[in-house]
BALOKE-78351 format. One record per atom (N, C-alpha, C): atom name; x, z, y. Coordinates in Angstrom, 2 decimals. Atoms other than C-alpha are relative to their C-alpha. Example, Ala and Ser with C-alpha at 12.3 -4.5 7.8 and 13.67 -1.06 7.14 Angstrom:
// BALOKE-78351
REC   atom        px        pz        py
REC      N      0.89      0.00     -1.19
REC     CA     12.30      7.80     -4.50
REC      C      0.90      0.00      1.20
REC      N     -0.82     -0.06     -1.19
REC     CA     13.67      7.14     -1.06
REC      C     -0.77      0.73      1.09
This chain:
// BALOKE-78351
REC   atom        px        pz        py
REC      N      0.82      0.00     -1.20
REC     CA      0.00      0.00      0.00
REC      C      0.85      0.00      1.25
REC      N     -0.67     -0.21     -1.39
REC     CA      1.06      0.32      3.63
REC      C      0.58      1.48      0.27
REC      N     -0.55     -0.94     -0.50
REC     CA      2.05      3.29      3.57
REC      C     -0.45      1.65     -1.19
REC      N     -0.10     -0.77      1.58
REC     CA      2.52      5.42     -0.40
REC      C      0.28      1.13      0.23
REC      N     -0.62     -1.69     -0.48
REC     CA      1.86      9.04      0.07
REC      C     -0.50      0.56     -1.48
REC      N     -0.06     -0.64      1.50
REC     CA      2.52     10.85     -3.98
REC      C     -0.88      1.28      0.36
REC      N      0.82     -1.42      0.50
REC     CA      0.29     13.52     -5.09
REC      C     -1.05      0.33      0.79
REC      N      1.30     -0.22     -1.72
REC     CA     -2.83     13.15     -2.61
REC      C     -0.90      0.73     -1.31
REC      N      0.80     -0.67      0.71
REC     CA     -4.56     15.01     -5.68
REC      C      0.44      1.41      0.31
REC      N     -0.04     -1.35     -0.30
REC     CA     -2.85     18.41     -4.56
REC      C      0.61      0.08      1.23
REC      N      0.20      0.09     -1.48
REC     CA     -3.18     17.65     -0.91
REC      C      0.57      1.13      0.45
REC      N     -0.59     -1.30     -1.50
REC     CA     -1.05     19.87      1.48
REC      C      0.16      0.27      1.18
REC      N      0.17      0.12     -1.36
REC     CA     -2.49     20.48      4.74
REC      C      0.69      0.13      1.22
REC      N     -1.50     -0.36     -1.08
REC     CA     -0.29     20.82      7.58
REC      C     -0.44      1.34      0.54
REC      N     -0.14     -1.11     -0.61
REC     CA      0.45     23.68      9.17
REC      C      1.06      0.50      0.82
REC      N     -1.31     -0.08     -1.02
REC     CA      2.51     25.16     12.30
REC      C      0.68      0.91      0.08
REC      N     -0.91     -1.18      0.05
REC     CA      5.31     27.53     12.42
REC      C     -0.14      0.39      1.47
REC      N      0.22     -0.03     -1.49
REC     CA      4.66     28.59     15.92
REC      C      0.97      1.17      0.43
REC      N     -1.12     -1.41     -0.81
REC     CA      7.87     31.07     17.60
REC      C     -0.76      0.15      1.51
REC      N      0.49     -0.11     -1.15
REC     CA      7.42     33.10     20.80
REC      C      0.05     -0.70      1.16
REC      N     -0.32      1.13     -1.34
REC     CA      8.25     30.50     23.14
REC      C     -1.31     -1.19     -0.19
REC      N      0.94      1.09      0.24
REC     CA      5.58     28.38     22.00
REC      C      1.16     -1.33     -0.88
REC      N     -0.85      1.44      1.08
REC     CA      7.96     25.89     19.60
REC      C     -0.60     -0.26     -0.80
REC      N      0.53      0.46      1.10
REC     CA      6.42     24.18     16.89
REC      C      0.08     -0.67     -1.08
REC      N     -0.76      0.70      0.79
REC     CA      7.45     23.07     13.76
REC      C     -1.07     -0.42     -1.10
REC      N      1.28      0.72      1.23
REC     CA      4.56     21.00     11.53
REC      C      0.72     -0.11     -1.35
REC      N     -0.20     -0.18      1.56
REC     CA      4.80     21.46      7.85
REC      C     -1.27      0.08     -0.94
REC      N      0.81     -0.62      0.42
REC     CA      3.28     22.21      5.06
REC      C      0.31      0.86     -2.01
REC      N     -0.47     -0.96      0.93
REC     CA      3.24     24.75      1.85
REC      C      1.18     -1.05     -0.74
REC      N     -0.37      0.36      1.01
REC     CA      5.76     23.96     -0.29
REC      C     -0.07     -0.73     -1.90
REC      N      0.42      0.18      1.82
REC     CA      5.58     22.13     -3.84
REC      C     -1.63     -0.86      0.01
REC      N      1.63      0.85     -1.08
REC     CA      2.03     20.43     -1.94
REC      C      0.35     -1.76     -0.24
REC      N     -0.23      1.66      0.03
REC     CA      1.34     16.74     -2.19
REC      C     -0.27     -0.55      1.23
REC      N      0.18      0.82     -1.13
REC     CA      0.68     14.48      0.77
REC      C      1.30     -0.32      1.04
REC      N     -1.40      0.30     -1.09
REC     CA      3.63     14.12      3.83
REC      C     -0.35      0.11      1.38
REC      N      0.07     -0.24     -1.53
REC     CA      4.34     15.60      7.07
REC      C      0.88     -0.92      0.66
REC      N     -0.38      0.62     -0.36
REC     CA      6.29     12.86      8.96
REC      C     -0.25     -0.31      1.61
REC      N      0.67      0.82     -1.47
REC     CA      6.82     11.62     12.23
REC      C     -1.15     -1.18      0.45
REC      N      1.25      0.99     -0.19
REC     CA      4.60      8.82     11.55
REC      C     -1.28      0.45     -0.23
REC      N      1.11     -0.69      0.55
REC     CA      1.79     11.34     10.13
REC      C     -0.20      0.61      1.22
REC      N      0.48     -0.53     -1.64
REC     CA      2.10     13.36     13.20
REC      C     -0.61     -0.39      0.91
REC      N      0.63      0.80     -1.11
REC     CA      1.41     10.82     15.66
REC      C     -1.19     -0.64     -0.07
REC      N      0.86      0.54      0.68
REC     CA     -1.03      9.36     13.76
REC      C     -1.44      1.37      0.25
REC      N      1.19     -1.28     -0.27
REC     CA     -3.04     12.97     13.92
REC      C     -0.39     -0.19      1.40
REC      N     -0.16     -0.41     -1.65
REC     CA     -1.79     13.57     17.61
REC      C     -1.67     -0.57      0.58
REC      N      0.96      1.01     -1.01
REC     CA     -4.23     10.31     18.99
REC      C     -1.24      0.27     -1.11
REC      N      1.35      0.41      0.42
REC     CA     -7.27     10.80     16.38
REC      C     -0.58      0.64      0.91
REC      N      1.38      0.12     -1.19
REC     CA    -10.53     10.67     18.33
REC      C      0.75      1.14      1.61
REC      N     -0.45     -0.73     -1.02
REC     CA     -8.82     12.18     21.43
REC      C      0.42     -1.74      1.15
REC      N      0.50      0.70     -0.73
REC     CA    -10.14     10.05     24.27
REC      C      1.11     -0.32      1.24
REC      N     -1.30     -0.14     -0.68
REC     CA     -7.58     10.92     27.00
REC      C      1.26      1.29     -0.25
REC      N     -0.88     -1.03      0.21
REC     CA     -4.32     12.55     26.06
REC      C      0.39      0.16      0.94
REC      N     -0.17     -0.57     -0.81
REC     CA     -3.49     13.24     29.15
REC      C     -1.01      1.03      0.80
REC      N      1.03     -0.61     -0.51
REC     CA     -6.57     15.00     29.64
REC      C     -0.98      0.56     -0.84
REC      N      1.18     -0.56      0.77
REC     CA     -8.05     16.90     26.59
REC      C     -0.50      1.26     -0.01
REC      N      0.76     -0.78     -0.45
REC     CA    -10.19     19.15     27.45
REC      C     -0.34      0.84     -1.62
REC      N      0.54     -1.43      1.17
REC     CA    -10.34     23.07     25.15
REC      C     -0.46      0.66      1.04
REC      N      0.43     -0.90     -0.94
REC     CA    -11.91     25.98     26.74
REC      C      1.04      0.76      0.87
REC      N     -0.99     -0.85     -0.87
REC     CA     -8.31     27.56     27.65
REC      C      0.86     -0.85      0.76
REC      N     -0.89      1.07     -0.53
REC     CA     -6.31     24.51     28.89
REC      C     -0.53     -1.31      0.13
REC      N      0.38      1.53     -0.04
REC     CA     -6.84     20.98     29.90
REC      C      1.98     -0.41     -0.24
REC      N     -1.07      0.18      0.20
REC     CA     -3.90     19.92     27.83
REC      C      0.43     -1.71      0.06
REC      N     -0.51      1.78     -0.62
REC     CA     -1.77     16.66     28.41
REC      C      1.27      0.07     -1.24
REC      N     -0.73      0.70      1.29
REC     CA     -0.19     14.80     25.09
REC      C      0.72     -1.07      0.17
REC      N     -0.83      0.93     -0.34
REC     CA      1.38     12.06     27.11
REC      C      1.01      0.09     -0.44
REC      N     -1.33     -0.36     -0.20
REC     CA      4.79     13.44     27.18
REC      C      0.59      0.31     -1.73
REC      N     -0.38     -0.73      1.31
REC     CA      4.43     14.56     23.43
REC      C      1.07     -0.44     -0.82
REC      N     -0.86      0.35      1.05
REC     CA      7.21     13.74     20.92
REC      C      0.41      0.70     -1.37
REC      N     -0.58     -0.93      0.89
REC     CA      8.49     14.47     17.59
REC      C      1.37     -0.19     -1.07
REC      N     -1.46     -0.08      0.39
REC     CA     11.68     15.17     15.91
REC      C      0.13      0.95     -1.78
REC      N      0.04      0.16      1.60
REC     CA     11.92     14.64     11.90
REC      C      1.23      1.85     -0.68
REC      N     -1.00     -1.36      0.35
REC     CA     13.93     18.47     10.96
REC      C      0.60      0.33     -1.37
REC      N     -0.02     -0.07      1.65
REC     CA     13.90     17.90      7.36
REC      C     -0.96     -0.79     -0.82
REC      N      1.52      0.87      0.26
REC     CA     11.40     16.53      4.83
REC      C     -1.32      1.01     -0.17
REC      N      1.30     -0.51     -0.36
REC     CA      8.02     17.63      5.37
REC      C      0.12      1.06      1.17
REC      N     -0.74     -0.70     -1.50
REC     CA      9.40     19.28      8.76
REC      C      0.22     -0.40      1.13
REC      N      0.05      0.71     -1.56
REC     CA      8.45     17.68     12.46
REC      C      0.12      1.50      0.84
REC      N      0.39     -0.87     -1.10
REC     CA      9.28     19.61     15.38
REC      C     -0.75     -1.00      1.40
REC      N      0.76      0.44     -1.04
REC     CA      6.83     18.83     18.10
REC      C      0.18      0.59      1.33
REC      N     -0.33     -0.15     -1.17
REC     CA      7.65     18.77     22.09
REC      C     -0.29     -1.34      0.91
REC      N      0.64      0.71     -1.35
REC     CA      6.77     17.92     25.43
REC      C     -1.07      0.10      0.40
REC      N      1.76      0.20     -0.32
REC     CA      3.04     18.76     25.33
REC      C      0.34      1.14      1.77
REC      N      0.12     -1.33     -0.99
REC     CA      1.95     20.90     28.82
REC      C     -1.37      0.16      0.64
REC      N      1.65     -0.27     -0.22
REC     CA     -1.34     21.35     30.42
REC      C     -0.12      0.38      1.32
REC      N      0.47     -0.67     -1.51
REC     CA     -3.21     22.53     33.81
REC      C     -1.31      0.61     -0.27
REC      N      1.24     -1.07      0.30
REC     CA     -6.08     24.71     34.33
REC      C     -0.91     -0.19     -0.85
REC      N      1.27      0.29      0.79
REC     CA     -9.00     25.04     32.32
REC      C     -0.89     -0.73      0.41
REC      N      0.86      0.42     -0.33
REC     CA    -11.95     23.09     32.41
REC      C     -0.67      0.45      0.57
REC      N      1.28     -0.97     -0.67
REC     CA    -14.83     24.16     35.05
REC      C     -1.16     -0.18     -1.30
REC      N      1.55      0.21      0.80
REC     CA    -17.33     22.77     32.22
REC      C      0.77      0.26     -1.35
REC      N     -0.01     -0.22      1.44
REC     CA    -17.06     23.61     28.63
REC      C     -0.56     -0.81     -0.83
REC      N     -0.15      1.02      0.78
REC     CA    -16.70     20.72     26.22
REC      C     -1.09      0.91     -1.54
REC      N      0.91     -0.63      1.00
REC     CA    -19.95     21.62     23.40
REC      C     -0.66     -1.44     -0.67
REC      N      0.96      1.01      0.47
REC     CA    -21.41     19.68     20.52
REC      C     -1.32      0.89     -0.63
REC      N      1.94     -0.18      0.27
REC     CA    -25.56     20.20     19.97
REC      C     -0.37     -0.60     -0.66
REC      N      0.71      1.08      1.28
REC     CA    -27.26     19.46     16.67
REC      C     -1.71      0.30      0.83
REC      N      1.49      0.07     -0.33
REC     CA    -30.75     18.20     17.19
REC      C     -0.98     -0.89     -1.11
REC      N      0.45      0.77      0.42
REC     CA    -33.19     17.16     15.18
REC      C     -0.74     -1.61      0.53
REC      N      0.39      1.27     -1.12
REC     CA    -33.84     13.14     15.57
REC      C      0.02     -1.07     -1.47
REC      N      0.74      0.61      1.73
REC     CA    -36.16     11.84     12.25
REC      C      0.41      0.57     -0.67
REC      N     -0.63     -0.10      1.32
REC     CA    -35.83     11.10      9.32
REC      C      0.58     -1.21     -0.57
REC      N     -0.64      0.81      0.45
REC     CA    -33.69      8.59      6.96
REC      C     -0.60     -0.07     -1.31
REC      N      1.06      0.60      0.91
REC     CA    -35.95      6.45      4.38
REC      C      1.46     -1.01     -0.89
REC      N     -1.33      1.05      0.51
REC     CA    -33.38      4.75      1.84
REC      C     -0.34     -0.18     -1.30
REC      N      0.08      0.15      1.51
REC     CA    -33.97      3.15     -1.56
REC      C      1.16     -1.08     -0.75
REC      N     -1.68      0.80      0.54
REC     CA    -31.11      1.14     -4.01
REC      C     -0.67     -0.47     -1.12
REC      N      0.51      1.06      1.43
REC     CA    -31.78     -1.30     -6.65
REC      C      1.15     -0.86     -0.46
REC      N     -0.73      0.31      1.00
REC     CA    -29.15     -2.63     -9.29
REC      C     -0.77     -1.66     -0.07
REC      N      0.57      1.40      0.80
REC     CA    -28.86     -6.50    -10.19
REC      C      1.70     -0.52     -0.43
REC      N     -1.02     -0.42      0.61
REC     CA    -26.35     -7.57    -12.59
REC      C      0.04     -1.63     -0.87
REC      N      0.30      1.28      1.34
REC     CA    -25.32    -11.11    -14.92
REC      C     -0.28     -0.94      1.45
REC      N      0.73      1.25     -1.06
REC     CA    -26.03    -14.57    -13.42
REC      C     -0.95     -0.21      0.60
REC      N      0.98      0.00     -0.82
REC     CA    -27.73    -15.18    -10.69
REC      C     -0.34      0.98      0.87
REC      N      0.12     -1.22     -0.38
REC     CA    -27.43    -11.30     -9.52
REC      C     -0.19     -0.17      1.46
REC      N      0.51     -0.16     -1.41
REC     CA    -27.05    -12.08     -5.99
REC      C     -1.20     -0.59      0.94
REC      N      0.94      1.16     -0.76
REC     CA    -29.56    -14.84     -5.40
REC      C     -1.00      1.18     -0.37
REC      N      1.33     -0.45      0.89
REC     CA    -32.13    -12.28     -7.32
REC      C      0.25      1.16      1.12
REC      N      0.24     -0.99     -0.45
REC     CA    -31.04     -9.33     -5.06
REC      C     -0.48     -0.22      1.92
REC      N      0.50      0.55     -0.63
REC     CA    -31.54    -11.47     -2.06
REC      C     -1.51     -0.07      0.09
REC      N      1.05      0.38      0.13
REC     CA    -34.58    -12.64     -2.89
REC      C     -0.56      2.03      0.06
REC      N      0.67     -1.60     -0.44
REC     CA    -35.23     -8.35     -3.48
REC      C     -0.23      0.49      1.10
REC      N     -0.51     -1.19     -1.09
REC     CA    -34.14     -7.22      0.06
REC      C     -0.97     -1.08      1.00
REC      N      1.21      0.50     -0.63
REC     CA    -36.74    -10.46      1.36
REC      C     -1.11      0.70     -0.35
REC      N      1.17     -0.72      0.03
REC     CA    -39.38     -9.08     -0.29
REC      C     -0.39      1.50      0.54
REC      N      0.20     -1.28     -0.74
REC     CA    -39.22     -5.32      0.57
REC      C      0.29     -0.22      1.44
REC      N      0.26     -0.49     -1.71
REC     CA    -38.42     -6.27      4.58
REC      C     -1.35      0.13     -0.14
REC      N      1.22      0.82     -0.23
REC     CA    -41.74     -8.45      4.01
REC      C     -1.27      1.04     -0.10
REC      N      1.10     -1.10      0.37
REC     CA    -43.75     -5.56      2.35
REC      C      0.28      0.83      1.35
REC      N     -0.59     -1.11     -0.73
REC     CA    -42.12     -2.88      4.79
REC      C     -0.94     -0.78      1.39
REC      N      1.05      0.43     -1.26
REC     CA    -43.95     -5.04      8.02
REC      C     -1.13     -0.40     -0.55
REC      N      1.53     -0.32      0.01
REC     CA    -47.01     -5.78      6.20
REC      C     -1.02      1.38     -0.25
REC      N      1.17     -1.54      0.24
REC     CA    -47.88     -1.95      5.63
REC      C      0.56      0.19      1.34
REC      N     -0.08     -0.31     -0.67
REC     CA    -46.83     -1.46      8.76
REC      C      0.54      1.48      0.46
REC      N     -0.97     -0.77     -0.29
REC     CA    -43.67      0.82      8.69
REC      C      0.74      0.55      1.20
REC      N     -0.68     -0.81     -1.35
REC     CA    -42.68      2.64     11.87
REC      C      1.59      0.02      0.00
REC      N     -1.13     -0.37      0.86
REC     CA    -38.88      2.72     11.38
REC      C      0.96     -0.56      1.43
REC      N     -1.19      0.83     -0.87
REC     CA    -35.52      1.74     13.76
REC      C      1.43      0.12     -0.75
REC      N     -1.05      0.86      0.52
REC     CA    -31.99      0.73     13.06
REC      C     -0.35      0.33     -1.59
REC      N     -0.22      0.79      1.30
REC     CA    -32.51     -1.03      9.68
REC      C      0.75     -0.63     -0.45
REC      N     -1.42      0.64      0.70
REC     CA    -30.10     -1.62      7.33
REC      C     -0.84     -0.65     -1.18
REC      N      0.22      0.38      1.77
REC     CA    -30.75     -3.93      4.06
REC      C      1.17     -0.62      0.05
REC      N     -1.20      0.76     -0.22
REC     CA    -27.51     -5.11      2.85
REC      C      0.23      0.31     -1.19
REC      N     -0.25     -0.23      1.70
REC     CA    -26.10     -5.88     -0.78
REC      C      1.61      0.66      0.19
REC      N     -1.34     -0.70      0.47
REC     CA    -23.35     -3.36     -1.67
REC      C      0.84     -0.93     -0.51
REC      N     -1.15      1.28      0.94
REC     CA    -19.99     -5.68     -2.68
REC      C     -0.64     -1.26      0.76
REC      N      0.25      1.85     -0.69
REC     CA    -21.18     -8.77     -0.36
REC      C      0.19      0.19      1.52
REC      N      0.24      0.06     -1.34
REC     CA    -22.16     -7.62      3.27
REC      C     -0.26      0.88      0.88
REC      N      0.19     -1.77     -0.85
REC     CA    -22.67     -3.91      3.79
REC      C      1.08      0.60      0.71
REC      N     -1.25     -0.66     -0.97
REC     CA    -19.23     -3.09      5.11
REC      C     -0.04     -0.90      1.87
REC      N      0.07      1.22     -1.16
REC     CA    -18.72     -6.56      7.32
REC      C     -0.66     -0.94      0.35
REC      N      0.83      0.47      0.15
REC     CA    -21.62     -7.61      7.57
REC      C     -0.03     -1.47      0.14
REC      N     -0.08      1.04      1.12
REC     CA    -20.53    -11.07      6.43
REC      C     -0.26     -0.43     -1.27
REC      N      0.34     -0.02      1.06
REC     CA    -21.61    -12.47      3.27
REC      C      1.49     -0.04     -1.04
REC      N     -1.51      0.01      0.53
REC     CA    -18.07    -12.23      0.94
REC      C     -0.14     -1.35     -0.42
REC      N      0.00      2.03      0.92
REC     CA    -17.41    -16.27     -0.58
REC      C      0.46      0.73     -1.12
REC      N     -0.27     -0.23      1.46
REC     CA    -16.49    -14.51     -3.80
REC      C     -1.55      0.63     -0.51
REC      N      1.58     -0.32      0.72
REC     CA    -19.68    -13.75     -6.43
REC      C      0.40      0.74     -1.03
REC      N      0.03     -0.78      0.83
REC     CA    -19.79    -10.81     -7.97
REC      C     -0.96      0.30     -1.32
REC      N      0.72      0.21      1.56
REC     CA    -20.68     -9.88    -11.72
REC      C     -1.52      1.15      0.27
REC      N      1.58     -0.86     -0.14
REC     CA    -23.22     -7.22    -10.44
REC      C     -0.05      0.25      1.35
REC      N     -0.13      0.22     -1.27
REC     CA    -24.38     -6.42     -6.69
REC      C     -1.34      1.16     -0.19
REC      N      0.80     -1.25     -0.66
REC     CA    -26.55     -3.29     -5.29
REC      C     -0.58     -0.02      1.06
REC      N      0.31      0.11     -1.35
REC     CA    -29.29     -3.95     -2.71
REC      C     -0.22      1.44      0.36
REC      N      0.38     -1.27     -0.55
REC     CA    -29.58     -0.80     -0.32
REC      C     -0.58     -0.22      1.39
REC      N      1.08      0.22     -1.20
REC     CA    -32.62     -0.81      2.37
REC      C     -0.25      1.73      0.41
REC      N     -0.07     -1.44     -0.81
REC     CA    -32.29      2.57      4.70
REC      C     -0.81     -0.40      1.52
REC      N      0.89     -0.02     -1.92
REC     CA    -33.98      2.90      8.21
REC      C     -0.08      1.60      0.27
REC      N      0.06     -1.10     -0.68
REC     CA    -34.47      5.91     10.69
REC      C     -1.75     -0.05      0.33
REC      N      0.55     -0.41     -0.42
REC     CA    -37.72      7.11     11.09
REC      C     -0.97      1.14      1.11
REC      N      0.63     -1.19     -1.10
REC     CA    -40.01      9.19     13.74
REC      C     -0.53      1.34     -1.44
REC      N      0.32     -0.97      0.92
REC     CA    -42.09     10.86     10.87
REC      C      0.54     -0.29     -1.85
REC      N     -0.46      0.12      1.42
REC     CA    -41.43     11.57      7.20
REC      C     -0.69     -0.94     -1.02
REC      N      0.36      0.77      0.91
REC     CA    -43.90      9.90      5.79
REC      C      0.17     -1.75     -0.37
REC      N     -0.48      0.99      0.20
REC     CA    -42.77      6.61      6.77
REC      C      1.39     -0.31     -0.29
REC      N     -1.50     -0.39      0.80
REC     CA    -39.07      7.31      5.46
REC      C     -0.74      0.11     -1.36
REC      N      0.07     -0.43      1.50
REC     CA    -40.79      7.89      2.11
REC      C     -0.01     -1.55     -0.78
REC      N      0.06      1.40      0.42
REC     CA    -42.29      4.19      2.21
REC      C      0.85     -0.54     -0.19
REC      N     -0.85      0.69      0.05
REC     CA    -39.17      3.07      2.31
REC      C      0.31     -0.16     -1.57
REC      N     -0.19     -0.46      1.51
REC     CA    -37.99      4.35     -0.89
REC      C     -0.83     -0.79     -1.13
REC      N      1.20      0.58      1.12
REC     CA    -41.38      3.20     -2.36
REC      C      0.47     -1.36     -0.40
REC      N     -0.06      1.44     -0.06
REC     CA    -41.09      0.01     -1.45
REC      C      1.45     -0.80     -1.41
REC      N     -1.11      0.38      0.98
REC     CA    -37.60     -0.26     -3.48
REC      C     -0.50     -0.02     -1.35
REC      N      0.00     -0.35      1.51
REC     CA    -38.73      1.49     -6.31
REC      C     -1.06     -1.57     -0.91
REC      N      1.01      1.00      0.76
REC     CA    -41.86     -1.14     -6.83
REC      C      0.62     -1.63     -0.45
REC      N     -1.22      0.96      0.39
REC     CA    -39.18     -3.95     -7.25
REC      C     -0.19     -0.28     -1.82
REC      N     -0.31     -0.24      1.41
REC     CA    -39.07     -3.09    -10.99
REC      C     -1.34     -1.13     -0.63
REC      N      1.34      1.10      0.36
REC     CA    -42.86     -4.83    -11.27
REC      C     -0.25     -0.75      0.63
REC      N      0.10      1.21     -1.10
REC     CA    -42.67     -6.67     -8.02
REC      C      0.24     -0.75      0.56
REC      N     -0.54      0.68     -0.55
REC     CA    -40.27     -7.91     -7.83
REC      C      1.61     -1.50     -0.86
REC      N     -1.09      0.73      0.46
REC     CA    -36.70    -10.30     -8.88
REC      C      0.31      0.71     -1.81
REC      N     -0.40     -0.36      1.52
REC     CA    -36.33    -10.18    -12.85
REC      C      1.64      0.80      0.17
REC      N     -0.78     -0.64      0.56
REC     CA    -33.59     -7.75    -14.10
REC      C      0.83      0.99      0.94
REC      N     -0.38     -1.58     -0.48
REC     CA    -33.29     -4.85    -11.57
REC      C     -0.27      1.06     -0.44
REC      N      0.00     -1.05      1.08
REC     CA    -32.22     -1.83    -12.99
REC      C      0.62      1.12      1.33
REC      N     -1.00     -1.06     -0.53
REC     CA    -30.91      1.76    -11.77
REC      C     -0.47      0.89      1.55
REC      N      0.69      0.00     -1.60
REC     CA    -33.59      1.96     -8.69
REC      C      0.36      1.85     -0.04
REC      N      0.30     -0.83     -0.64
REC     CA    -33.29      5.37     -6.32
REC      C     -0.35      0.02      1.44
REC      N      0.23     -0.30     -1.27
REC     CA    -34.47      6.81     -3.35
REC      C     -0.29      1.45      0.14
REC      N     -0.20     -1.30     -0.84
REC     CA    -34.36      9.50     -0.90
REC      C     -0.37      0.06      1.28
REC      N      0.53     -0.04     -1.20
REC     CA    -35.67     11.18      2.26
REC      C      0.96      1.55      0.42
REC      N      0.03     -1.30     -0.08
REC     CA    -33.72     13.58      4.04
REC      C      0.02     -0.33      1.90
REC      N      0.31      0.25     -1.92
REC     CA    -34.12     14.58      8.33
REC      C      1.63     -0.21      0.46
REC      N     -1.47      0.44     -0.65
REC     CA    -31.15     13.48     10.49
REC      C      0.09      1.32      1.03
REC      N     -0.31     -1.51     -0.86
REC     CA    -29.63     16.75     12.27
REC      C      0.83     -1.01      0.96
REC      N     -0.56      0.82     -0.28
REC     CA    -28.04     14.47     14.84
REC      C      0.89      0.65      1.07
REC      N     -0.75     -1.10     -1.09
REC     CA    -24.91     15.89     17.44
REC      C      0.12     -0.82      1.08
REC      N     -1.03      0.65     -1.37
REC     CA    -24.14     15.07     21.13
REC      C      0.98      0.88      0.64
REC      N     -1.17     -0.37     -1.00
REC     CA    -21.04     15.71     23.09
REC      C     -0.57      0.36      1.22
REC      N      0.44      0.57     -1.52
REC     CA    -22.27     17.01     26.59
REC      C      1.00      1.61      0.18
REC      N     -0.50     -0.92     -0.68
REC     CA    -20.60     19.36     29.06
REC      C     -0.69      1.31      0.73
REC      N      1.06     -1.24     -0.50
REC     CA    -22.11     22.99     30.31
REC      C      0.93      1.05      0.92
REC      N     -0.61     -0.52     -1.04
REC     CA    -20.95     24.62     33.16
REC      C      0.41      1.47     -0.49
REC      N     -0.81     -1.62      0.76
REC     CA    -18.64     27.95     31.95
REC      C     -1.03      1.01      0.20
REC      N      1.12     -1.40     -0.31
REC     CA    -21.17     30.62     33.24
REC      C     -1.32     -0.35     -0.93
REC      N      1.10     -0.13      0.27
REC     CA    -24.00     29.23     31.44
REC      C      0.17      0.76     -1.04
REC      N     -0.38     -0.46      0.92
REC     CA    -22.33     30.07     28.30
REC      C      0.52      1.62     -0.39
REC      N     -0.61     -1.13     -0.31
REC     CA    -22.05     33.76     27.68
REC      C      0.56      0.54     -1.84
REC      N     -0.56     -0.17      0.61
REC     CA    -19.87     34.60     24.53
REC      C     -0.48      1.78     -0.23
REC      N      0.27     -1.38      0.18
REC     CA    -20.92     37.90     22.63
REC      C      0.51     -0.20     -1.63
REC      N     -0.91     -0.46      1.35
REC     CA    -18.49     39.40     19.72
REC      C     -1.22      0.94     -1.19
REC      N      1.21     -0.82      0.76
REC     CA    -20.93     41.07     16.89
REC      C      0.98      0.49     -1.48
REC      N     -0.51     -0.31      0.99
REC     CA    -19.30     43.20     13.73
REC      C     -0.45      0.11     -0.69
């Protein structure tokens, strides 16, 4: 691969040696699988972190520009240069909310002809799904192994193929139809689908928003 890291079955998380000066030396347990590296480091440093010169915790608005790191051994980065300025006036918070539910059913097709037949499946259930008149938003139907990742069709033809039809609903009961709709496939639909499920569960959904420090009042409980 691009980049061969041994023993990711007894994964060894990183962890920082931190002295009183604030120094930092990334590692992790000994005898552990995975790799601490300068290229692993940096690679952490930038995930989802929007501006490094400007990431906002409740005690610092710290700045990663300047950051660097320096290889000390193997599985042994020392990290330098980070520094920071005051705290944020607002306090960086994520909020679950409920927002629907998620209607999803899966149907198996397999042997010659599998994809034209699961095609032909994922026409019929839109078709049913707007003639009962399904309430529903972002809709997915897409055959597993063809077009569900990139939603391109692949030019290679696979020996078996998995349609999966999901949507977001307001209420539950139209998340259930969804499901239905898959399952009835078996009598209603493309010869030799096998393996049908479905499921309904509510979407707890999070946003990022900012809240002015005072609103927030922090209480310790033993």
């Amino acid at each position: 691969g691009f980049k061969d890291v041994e023993d990711l079955a007894r994964l060894g998380f990183p962890l920082a040696e931190v002295d009183a000066d604030g120094n930092a030396v990334i590692t992790k347990v000994a005898g552990s699988g995975g790799r601490v590296s300068r290229a692993t480091c940096a690679e952490q440093l930038i995930y989802e972190v929007h501006d490094p010169a400007a990431y906002l915790t409740p005690d610092v608005t710290a700045d990663f520009s300047q950051v660097g790191f320096v290889e000390e051994g193997v599985d042994r980065v020392r990290a330098q240069g980070a520094s920071g300025r005051a705290r944020p006036e607002q306090l960086k918070v994520s909020v679950g909310y409920l927002d629907g539910w998620i209607g999803e059913g899966q149907m198996s097709y397999g042997g010659p002809g599998a994809v034209a037949r699961a095609e032909l499946a994922r026409e019929v259930v839109l078709k049913r799904l707007a003639l009962i008149g399904v309430n529903m938003q972002d809709l997915r139907a897409e055959l597993i192994g063809m077009d569900s990742l990139h939603g391109l069709r692949s030019s290679v033809e696979p020996w078996e193929v998995r349609l999966r039809v999901a949507a977001r609903c307001d209420e539950r009961s139209d998340a259930v139809r969804i499901g239905n709709e898959v399952e009835t496939l078996y009598t209603n639909g493309p010869a030799g689908g096998g393996g049908a499920s479905k499921s309904v569960r509510q979407v707890v959904a999070v946003a990022s928003l900012l809240l002015p420090r005072e609103s927030v009042k922090p209480r310790i409980e033993e």
